[in-house]
N, C-alpha and C positions, 0 to 999 in steps of 0.2 A: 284454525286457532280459536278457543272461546275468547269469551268475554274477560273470564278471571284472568285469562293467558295475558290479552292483549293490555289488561290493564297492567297488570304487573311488572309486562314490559316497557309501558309507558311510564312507569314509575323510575324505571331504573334508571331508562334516558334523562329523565327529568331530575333525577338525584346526579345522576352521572356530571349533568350541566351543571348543575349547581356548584360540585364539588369542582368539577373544572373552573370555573368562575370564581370561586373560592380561593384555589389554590394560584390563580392570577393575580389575582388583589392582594393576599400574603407575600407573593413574590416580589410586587411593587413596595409593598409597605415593606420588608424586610429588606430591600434595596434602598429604601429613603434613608431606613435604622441604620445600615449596616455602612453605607456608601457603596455596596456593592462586595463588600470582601468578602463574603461567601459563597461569589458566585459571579459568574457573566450577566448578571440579569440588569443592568445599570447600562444606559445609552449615554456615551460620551465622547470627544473628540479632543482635549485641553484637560490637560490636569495643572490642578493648583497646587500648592506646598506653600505653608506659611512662615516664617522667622516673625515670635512674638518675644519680645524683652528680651534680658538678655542671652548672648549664645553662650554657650558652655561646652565642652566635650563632654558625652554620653559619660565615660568612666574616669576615676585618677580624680587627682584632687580641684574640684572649680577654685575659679579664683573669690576669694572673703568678700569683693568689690563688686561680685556681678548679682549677691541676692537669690533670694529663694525663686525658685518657677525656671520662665524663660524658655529657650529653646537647644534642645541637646542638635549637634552639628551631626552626629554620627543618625541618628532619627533624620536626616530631613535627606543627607544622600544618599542614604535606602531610599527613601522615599522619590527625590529626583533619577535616581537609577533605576530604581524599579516600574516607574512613570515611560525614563525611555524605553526600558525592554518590552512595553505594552504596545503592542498594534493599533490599538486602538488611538493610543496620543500621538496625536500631530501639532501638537503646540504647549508649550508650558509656562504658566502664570506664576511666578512668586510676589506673595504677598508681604511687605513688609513693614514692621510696628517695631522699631527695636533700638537700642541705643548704641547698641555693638555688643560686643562680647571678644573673647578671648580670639587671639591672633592666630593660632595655626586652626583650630575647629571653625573661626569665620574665613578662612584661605580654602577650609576645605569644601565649604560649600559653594565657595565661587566659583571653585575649578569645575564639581559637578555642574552646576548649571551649565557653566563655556560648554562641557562637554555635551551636552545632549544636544541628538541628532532633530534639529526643527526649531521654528520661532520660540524665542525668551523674550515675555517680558515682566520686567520688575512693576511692582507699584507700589508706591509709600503711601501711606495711609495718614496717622498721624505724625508718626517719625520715622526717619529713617537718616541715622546717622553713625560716622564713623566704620564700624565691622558694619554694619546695615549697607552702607555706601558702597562699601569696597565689596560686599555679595552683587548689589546692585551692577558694577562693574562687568561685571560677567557676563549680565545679559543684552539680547538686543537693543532695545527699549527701556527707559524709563520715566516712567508717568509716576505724578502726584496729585496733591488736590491742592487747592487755592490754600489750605488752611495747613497746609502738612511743614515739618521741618526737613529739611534737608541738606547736610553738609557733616560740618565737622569733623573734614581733612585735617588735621595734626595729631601729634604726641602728646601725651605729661606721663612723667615721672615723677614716684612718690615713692618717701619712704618713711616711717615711724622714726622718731630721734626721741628712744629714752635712756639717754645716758645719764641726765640729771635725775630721773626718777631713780635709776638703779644706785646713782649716788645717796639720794638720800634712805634710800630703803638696804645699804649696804653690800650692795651687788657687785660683785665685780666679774668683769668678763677675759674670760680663758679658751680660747679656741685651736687645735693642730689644725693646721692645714700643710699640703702641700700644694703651691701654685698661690705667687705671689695677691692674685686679688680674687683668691675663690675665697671670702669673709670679706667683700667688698658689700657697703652696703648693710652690714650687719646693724639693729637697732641700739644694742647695748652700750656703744660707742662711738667717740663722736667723727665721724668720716672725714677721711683725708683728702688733699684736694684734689691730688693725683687720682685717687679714686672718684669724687665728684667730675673728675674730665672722663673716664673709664666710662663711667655710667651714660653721661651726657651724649657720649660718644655711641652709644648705642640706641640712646633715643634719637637721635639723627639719622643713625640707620635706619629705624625699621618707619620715619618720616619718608625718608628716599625710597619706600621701598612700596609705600602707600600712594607717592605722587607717581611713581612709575606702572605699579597697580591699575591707578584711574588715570592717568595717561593715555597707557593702550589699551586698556580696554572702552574708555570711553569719547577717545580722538581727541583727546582736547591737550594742549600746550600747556608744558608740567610750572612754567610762571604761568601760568593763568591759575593754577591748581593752587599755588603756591601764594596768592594774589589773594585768595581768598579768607587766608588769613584765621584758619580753622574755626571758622564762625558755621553755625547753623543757619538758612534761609528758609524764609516760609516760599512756599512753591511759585508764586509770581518773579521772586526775585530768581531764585533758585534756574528758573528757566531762562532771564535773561543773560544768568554768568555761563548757561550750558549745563548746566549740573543738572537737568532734566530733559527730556526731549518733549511731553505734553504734560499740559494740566488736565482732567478731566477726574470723572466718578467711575464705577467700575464697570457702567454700563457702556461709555464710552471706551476702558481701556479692553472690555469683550466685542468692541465694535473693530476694534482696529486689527484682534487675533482674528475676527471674525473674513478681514480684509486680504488678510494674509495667506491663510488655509484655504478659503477660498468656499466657507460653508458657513451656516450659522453655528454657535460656540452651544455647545455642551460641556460644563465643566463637572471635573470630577475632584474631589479636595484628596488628596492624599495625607494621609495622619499616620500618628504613630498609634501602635495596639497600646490603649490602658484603660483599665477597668474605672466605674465609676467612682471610687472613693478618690483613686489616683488625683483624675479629673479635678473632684469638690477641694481636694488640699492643698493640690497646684495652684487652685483659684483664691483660695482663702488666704495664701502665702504674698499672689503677686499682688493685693488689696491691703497688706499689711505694707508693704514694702514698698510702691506707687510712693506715699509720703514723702518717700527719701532719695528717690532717685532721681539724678539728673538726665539731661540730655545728652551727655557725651557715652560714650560706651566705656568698659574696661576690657582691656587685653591682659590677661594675666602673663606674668614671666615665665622663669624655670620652677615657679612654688618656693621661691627664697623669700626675704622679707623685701624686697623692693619689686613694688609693682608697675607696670606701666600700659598706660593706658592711650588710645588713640582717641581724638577728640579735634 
């Protein structure tokens, strides 16, 4: 072989490596970008999933009371289901920041969690209350931080009363129904009291139903739950009523997955697919909306005018 042979082949090798080297570091860097959903190329062993603000069902109407953003219920148990069906996870972390959200989309995510095969555990962040609590429920574990809220086991029941306004603007109200109290609850008029017990009677249920909830899933004695008096606790207290199992940060609550599995924690976030614009409007919405919301969560009803909320 010449000279011109050998270098030319020395070139190739040398480009060759390059581009192999190349095409590694794209690979990492497109696995930082992507989390990996492009591809196997992401080392992990725990996947995360977050519940931020309020929850909501993915489709159908949200409730008025839960605000722009937040977190779609149908998005996070793709995402805990799709977590389990990976070989790769052997532990799953939910992150939670939320006030609650609506009653069957925050039931459905609790159940996914119970359901997946391996260590759960929750962690409250700044908040975690009400629907937050009751996902909480679910899992193994649940850790907060010194500074987090935690609680607001109860009900409220609301409802708009403008029967005086529609008097004075000349309204009057006309409804068919068949079934004595399907217009129970209606704003335009002023509620009966028989219907005031109807209604009351069902926010007591779905309290019974909340204290049986965190009950079983969390061991703890439904008067002690019931004791608590749907107060939020910042996580010192929070841990002495049981309403928490540790306080720590998140390196502590990767140290304990870490105990569990029986390796060191590689986490992987599981998210839902949205484009960047999505992302910037979701963010500009939940910044508008901060202002106004409080600590309890809302559980929307049937989409009638009476809402109820657990808190």
């Amino acid at each position: 072989m010449d000279d011109d042979a050998r270098s030319t082949g020395s070139g190739l090798l040398v480009a060759a490596a390059l581009g192999a080297a190349a095409t590694v570091a794209g690979g990492r860097l497109l696995a930082r970008l992507t989390r990996g959903r492009f591809g196997d190329t992401e080392e992990y062993n725990v996947a995360k999933v977050s519940v931020s603000g309020p929850i909501k069902r993915d489709t159908g109407r949200p409730s008025p009371l839960s605000g722009p953003g937040g977190t779609t219920a149908d998005d996070v148990v793709e995402q805990v289901e799709t977590a389990d069906d990976d070989e790769d996870v052997e532990a799953l972390l939910v992150e939670l920041n939320t006030p609650g959200g609506e009653v069957v989309p925050s039931d459905d995510i609790r159940r996914a969690v119970a359901d997946f095969d391996g260590p759960t555990v929750a962690y409250a962040t700044d908040l975690c209350a009400s629907g937050g609590y009751w996902i909480a429920s679910g899992c193994d574990e649940l850790w907060a931080r010194d500074g987090s809220l935690v609680g607001s086991i109860g009900v409220i029941g609301s409802r708009p009363n403008a029967a005086g306004l529609a008097d004075k603007l000349g309204i009057s109200y006309e409804q068919f129904t068949a079934g004595e109290y399907k217009d129970a609850g209606v704003p335009l008029r002023e509620i009966e009291e028989d219907e005031r017990e109807y209604l009351q009677s069902l926010i007591d249920g779905y309290y019974e139903q909340f204290v049986e909830t965190v009950s079983e899933g969390r061991g703890m004695d439904p008067d002690a739950i019931r004791g608590t008096e749907a107060r939020v606790y910042l996580g010192p207290d929070a841990l002495d009523l049981g309403l928490v199992d540790e306080l720590g940060v998140q390196d502590d609550v990767e140290a304990r997955i870490a105990e569990e599995i029986g390796e060191d924690v590689e986490i992987k976030e599981f998210s839902p697919e949205r484009g960047l614009v999505e992302r910037l409007g979701i963010g500009a919405e939940r910044v508008a909306f901060a202002a106004g919301n409080g600590v309890a969560s809302v559980f929307a009803g049937d989409g009638r005018d009476v809402e109820i909320e657990f808190r």
